[in-house]
C-alpha positions as CSV (number, residue, x, y, z in Angstrom):
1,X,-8.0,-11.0,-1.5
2,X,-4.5,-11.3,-1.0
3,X,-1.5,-11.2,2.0
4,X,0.1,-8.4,2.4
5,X,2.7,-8.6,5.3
6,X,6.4,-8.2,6.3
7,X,8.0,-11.5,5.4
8,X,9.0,-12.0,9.3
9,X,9.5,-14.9,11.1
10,X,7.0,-16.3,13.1
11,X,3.5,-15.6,11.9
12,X,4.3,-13.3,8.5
13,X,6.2,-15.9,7.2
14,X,3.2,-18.5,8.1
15,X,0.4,-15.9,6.5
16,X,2.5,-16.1,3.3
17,X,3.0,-19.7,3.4
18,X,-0.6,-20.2,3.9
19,X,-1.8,-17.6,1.6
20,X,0.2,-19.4,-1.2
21,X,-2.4,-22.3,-0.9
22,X,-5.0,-19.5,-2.5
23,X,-3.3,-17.4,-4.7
24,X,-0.8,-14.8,-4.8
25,X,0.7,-12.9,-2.0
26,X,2.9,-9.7,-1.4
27,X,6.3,-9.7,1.5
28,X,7.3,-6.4,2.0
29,X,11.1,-6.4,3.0
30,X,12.4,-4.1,5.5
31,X,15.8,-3.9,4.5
32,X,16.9,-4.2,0.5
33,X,16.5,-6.7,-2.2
34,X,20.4,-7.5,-2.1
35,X,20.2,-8.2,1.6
36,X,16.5,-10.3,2.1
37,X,15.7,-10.9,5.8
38,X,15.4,-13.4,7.2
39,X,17.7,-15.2,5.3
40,X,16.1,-18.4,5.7
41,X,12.7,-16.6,3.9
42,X,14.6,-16.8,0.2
43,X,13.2,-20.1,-0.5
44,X,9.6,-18.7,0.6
45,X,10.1,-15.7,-1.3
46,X,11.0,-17.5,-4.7
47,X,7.8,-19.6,-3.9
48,X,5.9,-15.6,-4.1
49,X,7.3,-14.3,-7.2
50,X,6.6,-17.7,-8.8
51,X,3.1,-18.0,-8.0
52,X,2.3,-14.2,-9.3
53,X,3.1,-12.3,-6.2
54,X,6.0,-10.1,-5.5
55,X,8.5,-9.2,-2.9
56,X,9.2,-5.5,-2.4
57,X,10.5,-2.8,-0.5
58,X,10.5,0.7,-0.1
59,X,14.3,0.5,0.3
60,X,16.9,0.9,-2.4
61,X,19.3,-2.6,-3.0
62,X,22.0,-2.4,-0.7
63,X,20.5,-1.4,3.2
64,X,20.8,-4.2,5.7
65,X,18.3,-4.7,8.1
66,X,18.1,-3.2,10.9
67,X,15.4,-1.9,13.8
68,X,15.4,1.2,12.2
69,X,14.2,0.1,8.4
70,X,11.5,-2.0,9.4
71,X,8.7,0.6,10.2
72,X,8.9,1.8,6.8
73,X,8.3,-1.0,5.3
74,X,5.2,-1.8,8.0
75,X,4.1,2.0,6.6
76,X,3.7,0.1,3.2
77,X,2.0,-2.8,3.3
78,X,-0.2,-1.0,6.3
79,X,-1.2,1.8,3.8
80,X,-1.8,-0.7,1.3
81,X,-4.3,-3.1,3.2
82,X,-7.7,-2.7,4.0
83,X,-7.1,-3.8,7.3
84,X,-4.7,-5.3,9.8
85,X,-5.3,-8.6,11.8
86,X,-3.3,-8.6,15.2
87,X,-2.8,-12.8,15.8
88,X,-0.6,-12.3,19.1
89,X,1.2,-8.9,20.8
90,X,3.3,-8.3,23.8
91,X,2.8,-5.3,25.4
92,X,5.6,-3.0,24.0
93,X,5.7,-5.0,20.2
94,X,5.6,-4.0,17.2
95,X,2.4,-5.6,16.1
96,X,0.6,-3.2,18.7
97,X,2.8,-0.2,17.0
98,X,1.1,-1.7,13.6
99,X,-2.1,-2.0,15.1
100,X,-2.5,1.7,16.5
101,X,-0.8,2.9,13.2
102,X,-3.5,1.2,10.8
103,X,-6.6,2.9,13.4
104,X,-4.9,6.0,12.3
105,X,-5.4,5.8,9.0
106,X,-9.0,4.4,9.4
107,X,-8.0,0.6,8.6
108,X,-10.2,-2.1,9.9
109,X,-8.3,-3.8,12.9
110,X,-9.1,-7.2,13.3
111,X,-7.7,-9.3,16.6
112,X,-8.0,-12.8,17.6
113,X,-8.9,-14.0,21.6
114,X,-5.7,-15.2,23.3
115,X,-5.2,-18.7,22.9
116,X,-5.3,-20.5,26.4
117,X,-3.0,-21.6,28.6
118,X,-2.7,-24.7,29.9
119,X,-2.0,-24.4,33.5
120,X,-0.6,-27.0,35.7
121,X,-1.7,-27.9,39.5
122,X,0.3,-29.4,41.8
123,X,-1.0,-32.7,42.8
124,X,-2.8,-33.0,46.3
């Protein structure tokens, strides 16, 4: 089994990191191979093609990213999986979007509890 996922920041750049620990895993870029985002991911994505995975896109070289190139590279790697594992979502996110997406094509959906929150009373 193997990571399939976006190459964000936050928790798609932490599934590939801890994936790497395993075996290979895939990044799906939304935006093309001449312009990788986020930036900072390059090292991470070297670390992917060297240990037998790959970094791809459904883009041709030269788009930047942008809010409009990212869904179809979600389409990919959603199409691809067997399922989808929501970690976190606001409301209006586009994990949610990637969640409702993958039900539609009769993917497993897979969510964790929300971790709790530590709440702080005033002293009496």
């Amino acid at each position: 089994m193997a990571v399939i996922s976006g190459l964000a920041r936050g928790i798609d750049g932490a599934a590939h990191a801890g994936a790497l620990e395993a075996g290979p895993t895939w990044g799906v870029m939304g935006s093309g191979l001449e312009h990788p985002y986020p930036p900072e991911h390059q090292p991470l994505m070297d670390r992917i093609v060297a240990a037998g995975g790959g970094v791809i896109t459904p883009f041709p070289p030269r788009p930047c990213p942008s809010n409009g190139t990212s869904p179809g590279a979600t389409g990919c790697w959603r199409a691809w999986s067997d399922g989808v594992l929501v970690t976190e979502a606001r409301l209006k996110s586009g994990s949610l979007v990637t969640a409702r997406l993958a039900l539609d094509l009769g993917k497993e959906l897979l969510g964790l509890p929300p971790a709790p929150r530590k709440i702080l009373l005033p002293r009496a």
